[in-house]
C-alpha positions in Angstrom: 20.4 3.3 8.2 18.8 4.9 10.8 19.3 8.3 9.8 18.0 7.5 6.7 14.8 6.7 8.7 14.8 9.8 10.1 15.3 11.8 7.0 12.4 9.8 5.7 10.2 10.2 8.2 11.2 14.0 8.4 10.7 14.3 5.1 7.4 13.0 4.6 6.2 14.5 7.7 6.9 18.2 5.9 5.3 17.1 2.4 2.3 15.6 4.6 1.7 18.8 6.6 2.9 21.3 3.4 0.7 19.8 0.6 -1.9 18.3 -0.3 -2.1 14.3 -0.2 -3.7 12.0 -2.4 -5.1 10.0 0.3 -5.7 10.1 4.2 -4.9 7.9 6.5 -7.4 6.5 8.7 -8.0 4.1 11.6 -10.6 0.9 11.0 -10.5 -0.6 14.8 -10.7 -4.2 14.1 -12.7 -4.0 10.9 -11.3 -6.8 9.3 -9.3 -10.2 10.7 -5.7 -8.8 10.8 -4.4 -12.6 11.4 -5.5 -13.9 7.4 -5.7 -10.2 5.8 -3.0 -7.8 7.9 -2.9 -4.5 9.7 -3.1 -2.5 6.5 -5.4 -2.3 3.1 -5.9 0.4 0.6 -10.0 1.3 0.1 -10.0 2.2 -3.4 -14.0 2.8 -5.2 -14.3 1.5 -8.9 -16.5 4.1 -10.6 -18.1 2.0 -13.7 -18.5 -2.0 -14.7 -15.5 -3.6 -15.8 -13.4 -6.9 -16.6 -10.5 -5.2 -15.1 -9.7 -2.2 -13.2 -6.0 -0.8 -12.6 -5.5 0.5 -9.3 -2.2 2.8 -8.5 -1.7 2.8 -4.5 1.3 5.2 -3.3 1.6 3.2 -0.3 5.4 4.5 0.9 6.1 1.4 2.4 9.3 1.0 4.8 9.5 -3.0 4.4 12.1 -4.2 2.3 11.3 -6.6 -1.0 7.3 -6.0 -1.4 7.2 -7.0 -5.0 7.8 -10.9 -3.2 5.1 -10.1 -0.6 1.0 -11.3 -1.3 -1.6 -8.5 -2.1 -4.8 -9.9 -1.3 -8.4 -7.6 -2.7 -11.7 -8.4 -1.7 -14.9 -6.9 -2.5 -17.0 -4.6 0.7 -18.8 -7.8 1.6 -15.3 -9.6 2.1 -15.5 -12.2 -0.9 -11.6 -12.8 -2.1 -11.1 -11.6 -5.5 -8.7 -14.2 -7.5 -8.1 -12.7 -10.4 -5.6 -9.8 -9.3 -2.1 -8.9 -11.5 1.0 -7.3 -9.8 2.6 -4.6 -12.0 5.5 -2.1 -11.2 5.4 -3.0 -7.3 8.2 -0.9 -5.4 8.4 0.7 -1.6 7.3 4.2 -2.6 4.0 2.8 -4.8 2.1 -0.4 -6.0 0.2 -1.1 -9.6 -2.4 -3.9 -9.5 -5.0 -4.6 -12.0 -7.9 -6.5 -10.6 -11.1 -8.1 -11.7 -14.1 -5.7 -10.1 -16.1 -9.0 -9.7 -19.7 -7.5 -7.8 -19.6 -3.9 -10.1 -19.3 -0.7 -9.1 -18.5 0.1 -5.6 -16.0 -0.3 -2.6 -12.5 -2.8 -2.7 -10.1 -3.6 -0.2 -6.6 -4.1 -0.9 -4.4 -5.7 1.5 -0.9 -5.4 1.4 1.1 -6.7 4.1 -1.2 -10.3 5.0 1.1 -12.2 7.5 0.7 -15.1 9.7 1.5 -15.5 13.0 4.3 -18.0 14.3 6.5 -19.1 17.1 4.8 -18.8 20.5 1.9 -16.8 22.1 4.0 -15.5 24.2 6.6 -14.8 21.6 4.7 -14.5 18.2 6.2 -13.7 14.9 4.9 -12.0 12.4 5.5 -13.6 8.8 4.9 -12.0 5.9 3.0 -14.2 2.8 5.0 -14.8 0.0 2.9 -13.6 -3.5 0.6 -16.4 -4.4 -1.0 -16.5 -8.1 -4.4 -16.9 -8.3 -5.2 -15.2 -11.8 -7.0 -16.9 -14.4 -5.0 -16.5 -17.8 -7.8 -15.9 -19.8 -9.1 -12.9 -17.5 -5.0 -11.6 -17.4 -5.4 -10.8 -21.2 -7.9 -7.8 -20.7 -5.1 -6.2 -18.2 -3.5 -5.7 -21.7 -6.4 -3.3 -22.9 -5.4 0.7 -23.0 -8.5 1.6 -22.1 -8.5 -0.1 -18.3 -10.2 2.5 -15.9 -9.0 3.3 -13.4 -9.8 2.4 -9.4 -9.7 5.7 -7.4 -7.6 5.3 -3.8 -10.1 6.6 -1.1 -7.8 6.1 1.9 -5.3 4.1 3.7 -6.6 1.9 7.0 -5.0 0.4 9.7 -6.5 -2.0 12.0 -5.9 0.0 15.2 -3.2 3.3 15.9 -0.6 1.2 17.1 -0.4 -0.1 14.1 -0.9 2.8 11.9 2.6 3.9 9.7 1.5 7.7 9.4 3.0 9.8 9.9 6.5 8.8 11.3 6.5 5.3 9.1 6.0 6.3 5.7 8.9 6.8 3.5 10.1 9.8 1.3 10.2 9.3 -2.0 13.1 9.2 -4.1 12.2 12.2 -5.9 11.5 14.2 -2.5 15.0 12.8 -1.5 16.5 14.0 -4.7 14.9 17.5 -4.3 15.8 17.9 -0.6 19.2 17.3 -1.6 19.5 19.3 -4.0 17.9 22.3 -2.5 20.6 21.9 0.6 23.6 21.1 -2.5 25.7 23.7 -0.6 25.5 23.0 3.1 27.8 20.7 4.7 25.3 18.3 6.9 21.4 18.7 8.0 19.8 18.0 11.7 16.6 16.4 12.0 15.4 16.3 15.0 13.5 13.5 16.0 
């Protein structure tokens, strides 16, 4: 498992530096309450008025299981948006239509909200199970063709320590694929740490 880490991480790390990303990955230094919202959120800008929006985040997430973990989008003032929909959620990349509720402008999308447990001097970090707070009226225009699309601005972490680039963000499947293939012929690979 752990090579497989490394390979990841390695991996990545060459795709990161070689080519172009979609999105950069930034530091927020205690922006936001990392206690009821997480270490981590996707900023994404909604370009036009809308019922819906559908935002795509390539988050390359290590954890296991995040299509059982809560996703939690707010507007730039902070007011919880309820009316969100979870669609093709994997480790490599998230769908999520939500309801852009104040217009045009700035969203925040959490992905990894935990609360804390155990002791303060041993906390635990527990990870929300997904919690449904659509409307099913409002889930019907999710079924439109025409949803536009939120654009992903960047990836924030509350503080470095917490930050997963560039050593904790996963290769692809298809990067995978394509490294091994290139290296078909050769017995093993070293990647240094």
């Amino acid at each position: 498992m752990r090579s497989f880490f490394l390979l990841s991480s390695f991996l990545v790390s060459i795709n990161l530096i070689g080519q172009a990303q979609d999105a950069r990955y930034a530091i927020c230094e205690n922006c936001w309450i990392a206690d009821s919202l997480g270490n981590h959120r996707a900023v994404m800008q909604v370009e036009m008025d809308s019922k819906v929006v559908r935002a795509v985040i390539p988050w390359r997430r290590q954890d296991q299981n995040p299509n059982e973990k809560n996703i939690v989008v707010t507007n730039a003032q902070g007011k919880r948006i309820l009316n969100i929909l979870r669609s093709n959620i994997s480790r490599e990349k998230g769908e999520i239509y939500f309801e852009p509720q104040s217009g045009k402008g700035i969203y925040y999308i959490y992905y990894l909200p935990y609360r804390l447990k155990g002791t303060r001097y041993y906390p635990i970090a527990v990870y929300q199970p997904f919690l449904e707070t659509a409307d099913v009226e409002w889930k019907k225009h999710t079924e439109s063709a025409t949803v536009p699309e939120a654009t992903l601005v960047e990836f924030q972490s509350i503080d470095d320590f917490n930050s997963f680039y560039p050593m904790e963000v996963i290769a692809t499947a298809d990067e995978m694929s394509r490294l091994k293939s290139l290296n078909s012929s050769k017995p093993f690979l070293i990647f240094p740490e």
